[in-house]
N, C-alpha and C positions, 0 to 999 in steps of 0.2 A: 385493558387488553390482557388476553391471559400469556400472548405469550411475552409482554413485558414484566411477566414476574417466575418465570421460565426460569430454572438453572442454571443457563448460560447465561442469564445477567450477573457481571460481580455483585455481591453484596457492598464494597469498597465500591466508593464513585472513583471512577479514575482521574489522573491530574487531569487540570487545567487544559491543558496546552493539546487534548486529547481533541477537548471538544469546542477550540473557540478559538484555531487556527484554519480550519477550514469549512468548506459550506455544506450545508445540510441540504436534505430533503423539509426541513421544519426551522421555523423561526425560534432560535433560543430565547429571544424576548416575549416570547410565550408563556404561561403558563403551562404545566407539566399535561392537564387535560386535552388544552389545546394544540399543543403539541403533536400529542397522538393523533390525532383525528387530522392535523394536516398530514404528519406523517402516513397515515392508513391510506389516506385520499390520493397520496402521491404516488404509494407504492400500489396501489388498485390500476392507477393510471400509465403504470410503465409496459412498454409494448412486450408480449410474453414473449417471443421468439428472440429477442436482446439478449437472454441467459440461459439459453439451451444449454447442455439437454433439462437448465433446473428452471423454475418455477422462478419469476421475481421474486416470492418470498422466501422462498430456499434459499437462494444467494444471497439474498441482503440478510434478512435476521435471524438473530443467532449465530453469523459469523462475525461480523464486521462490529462497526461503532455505532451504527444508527440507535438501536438501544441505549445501550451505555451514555449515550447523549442527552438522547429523552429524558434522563436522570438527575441533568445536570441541573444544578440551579441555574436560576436566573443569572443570566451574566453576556453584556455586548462588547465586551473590550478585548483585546488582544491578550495574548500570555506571552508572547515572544518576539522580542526585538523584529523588526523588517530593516535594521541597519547592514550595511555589509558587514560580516564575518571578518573578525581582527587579527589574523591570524598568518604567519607565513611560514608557520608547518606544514610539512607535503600530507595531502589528504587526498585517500583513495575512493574514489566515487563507484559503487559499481551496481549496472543494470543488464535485467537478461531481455534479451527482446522479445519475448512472449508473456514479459509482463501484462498483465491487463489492467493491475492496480497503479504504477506508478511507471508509466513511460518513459522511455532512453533519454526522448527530451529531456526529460525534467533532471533526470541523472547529469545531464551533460551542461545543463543550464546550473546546474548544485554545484558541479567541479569550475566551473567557470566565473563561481563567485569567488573562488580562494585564487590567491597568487599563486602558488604551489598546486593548483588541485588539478589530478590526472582522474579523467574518464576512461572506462574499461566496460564495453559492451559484450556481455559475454551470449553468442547464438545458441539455440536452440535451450534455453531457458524461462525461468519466470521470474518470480520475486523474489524468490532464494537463489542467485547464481551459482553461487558458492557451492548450493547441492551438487552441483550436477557430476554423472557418475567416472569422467577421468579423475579428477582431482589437479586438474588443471589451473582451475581459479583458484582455489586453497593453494594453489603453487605460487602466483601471482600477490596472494595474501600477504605472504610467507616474504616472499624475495621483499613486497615493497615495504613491511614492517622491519624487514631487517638491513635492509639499504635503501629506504625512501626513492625508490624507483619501480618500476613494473617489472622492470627487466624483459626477457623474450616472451612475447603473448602469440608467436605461433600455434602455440598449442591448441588456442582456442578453436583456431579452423577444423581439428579432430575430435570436437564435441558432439556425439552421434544425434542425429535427429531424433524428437521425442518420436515415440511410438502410439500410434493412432489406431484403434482398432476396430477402427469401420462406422459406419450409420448406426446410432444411437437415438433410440426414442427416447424425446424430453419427460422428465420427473415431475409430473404436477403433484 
């Protein structure tokens, strides 16, 4: 496939734990051939209007791991404990709720494995909360690094709505 050899693949395979904690579109127990060809069949099959305004294959490759996976060697086994987390340091959990990649759930399900661990949903975000333009959450950062607490999260209520700027024809 040409664009498995595209610049945006690293030349480095990346760890382990990148591509053999979660599920694929392709069976790692494949061969690298086979792989593809499940992989192509999968992403031909995904409905196109799922990734407006982009093309399934705009969204998926060349951003993500799907590639970098393809890459991987053979290998079915885990890289990473499934034990509970050993830990009774305060840990800050945090997700924006316009995440599309990694949902609040799962944020809040993370902070729920620790004794100490605080979830902080910060609105009118995505998967970088911390970007967003008060400097709110980077405040929240800050307070709970330097006193393991969240401290006051009013702030977050005055995180302005992202900006939308009308009907958009999809990218094929």
């Amino acid at each position: 496939m040409p664009w498995a050899r595209a610049r945006c693949v690293p030349r480095r395979r990346p760890r382990p734990r990148r591509c053999n904690d979660y599920p694929h579109a392709f069976d790692l127990r494949l061969p690298y051939r086979a792989r593809v060809r499940q992989f192509e069949r999968r992403l031909a099959a995904l409905p196109s209007r799922q990734f407006d305004p982009f093309s399934p294959r705009g969204a998926v490759v060349g951003y993500s791991e799907p590639e970098w996976c393809l890459l991987w060697p053979e290998f079915t086994g885990r890289t990473q404990s499934t034990a509970r987390p050993a830990t009774s340091a305060p840990v800050l959990v945090l997700s924006g709720d316009l995440d599309t990649y990694t949902a609040g759930a799962f944020g809040r399900a993370t902070a729920r494995q620790y004794a100490n661990g605080r979830w902080v949903e910060a609105p009118n975000t995505g998967h970088t909360p911390d970007d967003e333009p008060t400097g709110c959450v980077r405040g929240i950062v800050r307070t709970f690094l330097r006193d393991q607490r969240t401290g006051d999260t009013d702030c977050l209520s005055r995180i302005p709505p992202v900006r939308v700027l009308g009907p958009v024809e999809p990218v094929r």
